[in-house]
N, C-alpha and C positions, 0 to 999 in steps of 0.2 A: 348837658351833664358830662363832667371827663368821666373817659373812663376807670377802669379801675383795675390797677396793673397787678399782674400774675408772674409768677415763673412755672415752668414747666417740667414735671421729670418722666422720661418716658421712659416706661418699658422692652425689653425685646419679646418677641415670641415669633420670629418668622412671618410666614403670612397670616398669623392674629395683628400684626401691626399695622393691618388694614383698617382696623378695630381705632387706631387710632388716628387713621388718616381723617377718618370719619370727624373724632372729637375734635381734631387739629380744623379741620373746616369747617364745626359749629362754632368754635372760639374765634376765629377768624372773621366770620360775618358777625359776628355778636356784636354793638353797638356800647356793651356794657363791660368788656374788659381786654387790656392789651396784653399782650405777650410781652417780659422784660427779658425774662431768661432760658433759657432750655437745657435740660440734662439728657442725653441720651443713649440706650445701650442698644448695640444691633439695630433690629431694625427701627428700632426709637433714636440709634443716632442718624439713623438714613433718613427717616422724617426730618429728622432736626434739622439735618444740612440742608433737605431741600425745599424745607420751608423756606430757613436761613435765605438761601439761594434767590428763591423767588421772589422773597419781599424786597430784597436788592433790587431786584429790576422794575419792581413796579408796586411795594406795598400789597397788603393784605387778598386783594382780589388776583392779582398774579401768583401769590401763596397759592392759596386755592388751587391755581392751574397748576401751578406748576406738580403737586401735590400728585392731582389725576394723569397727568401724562405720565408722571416716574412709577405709577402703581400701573398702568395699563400697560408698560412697557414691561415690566417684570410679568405680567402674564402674558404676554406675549410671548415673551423669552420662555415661559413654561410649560408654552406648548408643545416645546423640543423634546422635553425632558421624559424619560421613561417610565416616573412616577404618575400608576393614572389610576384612577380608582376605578372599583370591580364593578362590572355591569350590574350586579347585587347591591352594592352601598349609591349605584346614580337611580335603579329604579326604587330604594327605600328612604333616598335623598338625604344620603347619609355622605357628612364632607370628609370621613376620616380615608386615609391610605391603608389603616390596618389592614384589609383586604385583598393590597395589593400583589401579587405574587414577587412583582422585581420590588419595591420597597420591602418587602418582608428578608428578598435573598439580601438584598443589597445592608441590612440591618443587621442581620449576622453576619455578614463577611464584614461589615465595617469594625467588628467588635474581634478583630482576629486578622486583619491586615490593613498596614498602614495604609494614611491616606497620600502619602509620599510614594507608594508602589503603585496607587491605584491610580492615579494623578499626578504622572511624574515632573507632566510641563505646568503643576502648577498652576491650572487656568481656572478662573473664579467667573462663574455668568453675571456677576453682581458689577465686575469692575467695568465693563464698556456701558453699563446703563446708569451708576453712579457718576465716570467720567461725561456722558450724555446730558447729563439732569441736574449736574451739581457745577454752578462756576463758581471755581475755588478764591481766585480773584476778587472775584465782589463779596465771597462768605470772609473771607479775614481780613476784608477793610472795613466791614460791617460795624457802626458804633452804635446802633439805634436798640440790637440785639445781641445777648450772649449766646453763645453756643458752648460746651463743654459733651465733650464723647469720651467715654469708659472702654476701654479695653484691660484685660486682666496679662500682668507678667510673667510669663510661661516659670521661669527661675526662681522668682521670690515668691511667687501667689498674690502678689498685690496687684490694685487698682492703679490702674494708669488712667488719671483724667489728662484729656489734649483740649486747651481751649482755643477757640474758634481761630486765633491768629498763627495757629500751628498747625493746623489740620488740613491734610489733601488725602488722595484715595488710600494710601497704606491705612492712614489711621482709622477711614470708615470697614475697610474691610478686616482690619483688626478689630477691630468693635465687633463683628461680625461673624469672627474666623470661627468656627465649629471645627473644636480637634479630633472628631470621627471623621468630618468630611475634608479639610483642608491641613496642610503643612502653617505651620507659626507664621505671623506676619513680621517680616523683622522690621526692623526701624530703629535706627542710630544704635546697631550691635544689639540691641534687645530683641528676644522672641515676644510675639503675642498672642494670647487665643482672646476668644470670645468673654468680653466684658461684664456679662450677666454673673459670672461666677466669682467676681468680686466687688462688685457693685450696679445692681438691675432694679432701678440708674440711681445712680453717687447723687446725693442730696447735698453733701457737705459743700461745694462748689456754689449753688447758689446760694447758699447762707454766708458762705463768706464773700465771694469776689461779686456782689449786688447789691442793691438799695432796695430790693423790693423782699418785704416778711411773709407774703402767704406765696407756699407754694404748695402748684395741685399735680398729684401722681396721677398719671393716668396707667392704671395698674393692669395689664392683661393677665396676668398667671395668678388662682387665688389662693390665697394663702392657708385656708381652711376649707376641708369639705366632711360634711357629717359620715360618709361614707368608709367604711377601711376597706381598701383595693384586694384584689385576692385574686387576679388573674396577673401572671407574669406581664400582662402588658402596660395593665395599670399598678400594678408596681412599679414597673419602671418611670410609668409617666407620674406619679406619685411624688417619686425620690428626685426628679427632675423639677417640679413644681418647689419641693420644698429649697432641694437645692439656689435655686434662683430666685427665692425669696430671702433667704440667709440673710445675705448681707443688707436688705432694705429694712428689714426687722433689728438688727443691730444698730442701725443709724435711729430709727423710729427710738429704740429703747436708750439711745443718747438722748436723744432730744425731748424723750421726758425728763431723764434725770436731769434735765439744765434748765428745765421748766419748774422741776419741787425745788433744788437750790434759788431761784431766782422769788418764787413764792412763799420761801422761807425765810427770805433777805439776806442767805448765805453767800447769793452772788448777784451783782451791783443790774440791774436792767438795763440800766443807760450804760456800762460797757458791755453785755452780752444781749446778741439780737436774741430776742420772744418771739421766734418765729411761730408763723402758723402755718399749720400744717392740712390739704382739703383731698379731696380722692373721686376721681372719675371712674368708674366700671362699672361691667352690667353682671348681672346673673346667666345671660344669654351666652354666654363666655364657656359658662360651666361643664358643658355635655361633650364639648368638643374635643377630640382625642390629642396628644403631643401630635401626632402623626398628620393632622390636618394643618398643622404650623407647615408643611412644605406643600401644602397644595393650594398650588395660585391661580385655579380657574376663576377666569375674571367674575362669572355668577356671587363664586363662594368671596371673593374680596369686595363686590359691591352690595356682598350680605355682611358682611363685616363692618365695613363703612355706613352703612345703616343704621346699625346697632350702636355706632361709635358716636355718631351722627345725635341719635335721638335720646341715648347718654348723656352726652354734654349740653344735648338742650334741656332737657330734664334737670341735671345740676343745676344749672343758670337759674332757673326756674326758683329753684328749691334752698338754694345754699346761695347765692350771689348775697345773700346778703351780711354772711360771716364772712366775708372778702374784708380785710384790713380791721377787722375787730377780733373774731378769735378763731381759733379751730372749730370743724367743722368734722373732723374725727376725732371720735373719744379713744386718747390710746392706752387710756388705761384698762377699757375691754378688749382694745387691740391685742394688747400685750400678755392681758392676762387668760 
């Protein structure tokens, strides 16, 4: 039986995008559907690339590897780091840094001095483990696979997509750059922050430059919670959640409207793709604080990868078979 091809839009959320390395490596083994395309922001274009990367050298089971060495490298790398959670939140086995004394200081000084005073050389832990894990080489001579990575315009506030035949490490670490923690990425006189804040991750990309109509979000941040937050922390994580939804919900509320035009015969199907639209996430997502997005104890990422893991096997299960026939999200509860 072929299989039955996908495109891919990933999310960022820091170290939740463990969440996705998880999904990225049940889809992989899966007998039942192939990867055409991929969208990615943060650390969803850092999967992307180093999917992209891996399957260059050796297809679907080198993905995989290469997958787990670029995540166990990044906690490794986080063992340096001065973010640790309180002896309080490892004996309650609680993943969040709330707790932490230096993430707490370092969270109000972030918000009252640049990251240009704080970090004058400019040094990013991300770029010697992406240049490590990513050969850029085989990612942009790649035709078997799309890649497309979002980083946002510091000047206009727009979505900058880079597709795969353009992309080396400015563009992943601009996909990437957090303007509390890092200086703009420049690239050809343009500044860049972090991609989520104008498209987390840009959908438009595979609908247009692909052949393949179902594509599935693997979604980390939720878009809804029954809850109203009422502690300054969760407010803040609140307004960060919705923020970095924004623009996925605006593309989502396009692509209905082109869906009741087309349904109403007001616009032609055979010249406008009917794409379908499918969604990877867990509920296990939900409890976890913004603050545990920077904590990469390998436990907490191979808890994550789990989740993401038995996600997307789940999907498969359950929806593989709205693959190339229809949605498989209703956005009009989405939306409404």
């Amino acid at each position: 039986m072929a299989k039955k091809k996908i495109n891919l839009a990933l999310q960022g959320g820091g170290a939740h995008g463990a969440f996705t390395w998880g999904v990225l490596a049940a889809l992989l083994e899966s007998d039942e559907v192939a990867i055409h395309g991929v969208s990615g922001t943060s650390a969803g274009a850092m999967n992307a690339a180093v999917l992209m990367s891996g399957y260059m050298r050796g297809g679907e089971r080198s993905a995989c590897q290469a997958l787990e060495a670029f995540w166990r490298e990044v906690s490794e790398a986080a063992a340096y780091s001065p973010f640790r959670r309180s002896a309080l939140d490892m004996l309650m086995g609680n993943w969040s840094l709330d707790g932490s004394p230096l993430y707490i200081a370092y969270d109000i000084a972030s918000r009252v001095v640049s990251p240009g005073l704080v970090n004058p050389l400019e040094l990013n832990p991300l770029e010697p483990i992406i240049r490590k894990h990513v050969d850029f080489d085989l990612l942009r001579s790649c035709t078997d696979l799309r890649l497309f990575v979002a980083a946002t315009n510091v000047r206009t506030g727009k979505v900058k997509v880079f597709p795969h035949t353009d992309i080396d490490v400015p563009e992943l670490l601009a996909s990437a750059c957090i303007p509390m923690m890092f200086t703009p990425i420049n690239i050809d006189g343009e500044s860049y922050w972090d991609g989520g804040f104008a498209g987390n991750p840009p959908l438009f990309p595979l609908f247009y430059d692909t052949d393949t109509d179902d594509t599935v979000i693997v979604q980390i941040n939720p878009i809804e919670r029954a809850e109203v937050p009422f502690t300054a922390r969760e407010i803040v994580n609140r307004v960060n959640e919705i923020t970095f939804n924004s623009s996925l919900l605006g593309e989502l509320r396009a692509v209905r409207f082109v869906k009741r035009l087309i349904a109403a015969g007001r616009l032609s199907a055979d010249e406008y793709s009917h794409v379908r639209l499918h969604r990877i996430s867990s509920d296990a997502l939900r409890p976890l604080s913004a603050s545990s997005k920077m904590n990469a104890e390998w436990p907490f990422l191979t808890h994550l990868y789990t989740i993401g893991h038995d996600a997307a096997s789940r999907w498969l299960d359950t929806h593989y078979e709205y693959i190339g026939v229809c949605d498989s999200i209703d956005l009009d509860a989405e939306l409404n």
